[in-house]
VOPAGU-2260 file (C-alpha; in pm, 1 decimal, decimal comma):
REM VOPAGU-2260
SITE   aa  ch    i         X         Y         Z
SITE  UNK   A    0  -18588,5     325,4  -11396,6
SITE  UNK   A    1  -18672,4     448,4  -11056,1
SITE  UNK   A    2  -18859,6     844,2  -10978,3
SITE  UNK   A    3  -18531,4     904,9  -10882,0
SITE  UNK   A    4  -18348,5     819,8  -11186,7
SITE  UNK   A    5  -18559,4     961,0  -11422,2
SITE  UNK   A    6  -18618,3    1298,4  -11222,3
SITE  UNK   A    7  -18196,7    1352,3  -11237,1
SITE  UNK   A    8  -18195,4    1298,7  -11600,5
SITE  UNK   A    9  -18405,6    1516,7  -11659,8
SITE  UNK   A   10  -18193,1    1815,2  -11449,6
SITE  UNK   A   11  -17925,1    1992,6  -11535,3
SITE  UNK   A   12  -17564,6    1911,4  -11442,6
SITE  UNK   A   13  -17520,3    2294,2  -11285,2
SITE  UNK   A   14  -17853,6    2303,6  -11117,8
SITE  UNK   A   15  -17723,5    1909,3  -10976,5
SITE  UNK   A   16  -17420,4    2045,8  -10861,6
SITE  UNK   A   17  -17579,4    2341,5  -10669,1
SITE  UNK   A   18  -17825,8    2102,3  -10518,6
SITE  UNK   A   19  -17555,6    1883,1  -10427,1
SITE  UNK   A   20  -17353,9    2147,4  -10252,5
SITE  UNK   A   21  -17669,6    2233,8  -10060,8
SITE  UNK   A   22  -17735,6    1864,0   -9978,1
SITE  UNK   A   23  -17385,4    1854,7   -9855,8
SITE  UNK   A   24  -17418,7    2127,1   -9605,5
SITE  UNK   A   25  -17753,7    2023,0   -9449,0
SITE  UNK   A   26  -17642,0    1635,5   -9414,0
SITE  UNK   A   27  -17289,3    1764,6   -9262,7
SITE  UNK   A   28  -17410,9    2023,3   -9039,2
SITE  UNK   A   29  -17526,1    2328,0   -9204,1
SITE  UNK   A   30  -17333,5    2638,3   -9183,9
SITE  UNK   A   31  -17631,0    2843,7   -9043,6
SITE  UNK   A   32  -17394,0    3191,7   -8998,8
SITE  UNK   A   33  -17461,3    3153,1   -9358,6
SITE  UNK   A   34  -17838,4    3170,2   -9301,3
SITE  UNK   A   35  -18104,3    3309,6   -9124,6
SITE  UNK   A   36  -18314,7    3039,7   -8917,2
SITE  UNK   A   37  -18651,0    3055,6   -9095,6
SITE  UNK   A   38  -18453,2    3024,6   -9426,4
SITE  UNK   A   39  -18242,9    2680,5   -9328,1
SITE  UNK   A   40  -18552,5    2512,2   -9179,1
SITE  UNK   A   41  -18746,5    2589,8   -9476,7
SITE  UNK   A   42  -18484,7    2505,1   -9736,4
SITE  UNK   A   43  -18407,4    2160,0   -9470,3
SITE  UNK   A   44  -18837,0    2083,1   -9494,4
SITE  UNK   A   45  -18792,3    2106,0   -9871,9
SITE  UNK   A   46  -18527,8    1875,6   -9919,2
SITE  UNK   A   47  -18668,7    1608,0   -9708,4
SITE  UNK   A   48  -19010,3    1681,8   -9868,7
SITE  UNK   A   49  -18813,8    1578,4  -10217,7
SITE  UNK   A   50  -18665,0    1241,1  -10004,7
SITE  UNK   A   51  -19000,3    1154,9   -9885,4
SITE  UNK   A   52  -19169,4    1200,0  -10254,1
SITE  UNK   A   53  -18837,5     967,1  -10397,5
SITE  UNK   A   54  -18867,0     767,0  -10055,2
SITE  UNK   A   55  -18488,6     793,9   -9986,1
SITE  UNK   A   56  -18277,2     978,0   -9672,5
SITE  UNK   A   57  -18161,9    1342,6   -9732,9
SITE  UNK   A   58  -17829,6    1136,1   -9733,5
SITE  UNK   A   59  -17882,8     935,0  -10004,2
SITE  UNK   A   60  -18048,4    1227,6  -10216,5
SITE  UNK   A   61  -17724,3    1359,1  -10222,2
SITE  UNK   A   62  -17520,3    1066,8  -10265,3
SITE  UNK   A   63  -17751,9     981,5  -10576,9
SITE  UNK   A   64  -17722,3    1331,2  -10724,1
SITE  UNK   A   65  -17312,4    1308,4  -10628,2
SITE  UNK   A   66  -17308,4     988,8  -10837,0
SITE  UNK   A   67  -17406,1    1128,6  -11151,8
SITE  UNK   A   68  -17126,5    1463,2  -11099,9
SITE  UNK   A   69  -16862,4    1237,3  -11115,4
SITE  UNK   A   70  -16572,3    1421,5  -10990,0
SITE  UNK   A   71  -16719,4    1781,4  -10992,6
SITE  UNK   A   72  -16950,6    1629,5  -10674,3
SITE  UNK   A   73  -16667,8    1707,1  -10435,8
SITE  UNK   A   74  -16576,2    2042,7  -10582,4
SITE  UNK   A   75  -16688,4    2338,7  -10344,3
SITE  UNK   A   76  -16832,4    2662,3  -10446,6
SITE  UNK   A   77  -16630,1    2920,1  -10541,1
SITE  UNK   A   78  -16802,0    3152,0  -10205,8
SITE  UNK   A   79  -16507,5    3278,7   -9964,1
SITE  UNK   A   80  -16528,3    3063,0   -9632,4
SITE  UNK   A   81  -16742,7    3189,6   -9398,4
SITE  UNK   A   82  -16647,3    3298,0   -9027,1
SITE  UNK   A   83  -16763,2    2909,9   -8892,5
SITE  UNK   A   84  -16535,7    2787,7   -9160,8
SITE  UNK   A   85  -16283,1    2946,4   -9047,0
SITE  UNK   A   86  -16270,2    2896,7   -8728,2
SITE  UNK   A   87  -16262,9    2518,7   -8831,2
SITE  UNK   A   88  -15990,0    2528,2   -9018,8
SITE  UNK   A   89  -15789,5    2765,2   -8773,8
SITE  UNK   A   90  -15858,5    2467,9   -8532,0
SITE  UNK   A   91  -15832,9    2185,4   -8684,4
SITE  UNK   A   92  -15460,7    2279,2   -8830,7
SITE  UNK   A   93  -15334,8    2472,7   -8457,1
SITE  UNK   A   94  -15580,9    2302,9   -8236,1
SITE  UNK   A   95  -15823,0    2458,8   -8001,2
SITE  UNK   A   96  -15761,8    2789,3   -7835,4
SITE  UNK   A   97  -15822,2    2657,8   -7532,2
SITE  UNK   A   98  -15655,3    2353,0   -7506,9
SITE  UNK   A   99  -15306,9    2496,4   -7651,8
């Protein structure tokens, strides 16, 4: 059993989810509307502080931490979207503003 492994056993499933999430946003592009600057590079050092101790990517952090949700890995949070996520949606379902 790998650091890895045994580390994730030993957390629990909400606290994995949560993590998840989090990994989720920083490997796709965190939202940073949701965050002040200081706050996501800290939060992004200590995450690949955690892949450097388990000697894995930020990306595969998450997808081992996904692996052991199961289904509940692809669940989001129950937050309302924020204004980036929005305007994401709004133009990826009517297109760019300016290209209309």
């Amino acid at each position: 059993m790998d650091a890895l492994t045994a580390w994730l056993d030993s957390v629990p499933r909400d606290t994995r989810l949560r993590l998840f999430l989090l990994l989720e946003e920083l490997c796709n592009g965190m939202d940073v509307s949701r965050h002040n600057d200081f706050g996501f590079l800290r939060l992004r050092a200590e995450f690949e502080t955690s892949g450097e101790i388990f000697g894995c990517t930020l990306e595969e952090l998450r997808d081992a931490i996904g692996a052991t949700l199961g289904g509940d890995a692809r669940r989001r949070s129950d937050r309302p979207p924020s204004p980036l996520e929005s305007l994401r949606d709004q133009i990826s379902s009517r297109g760019h503003p300016d290209f209309r």
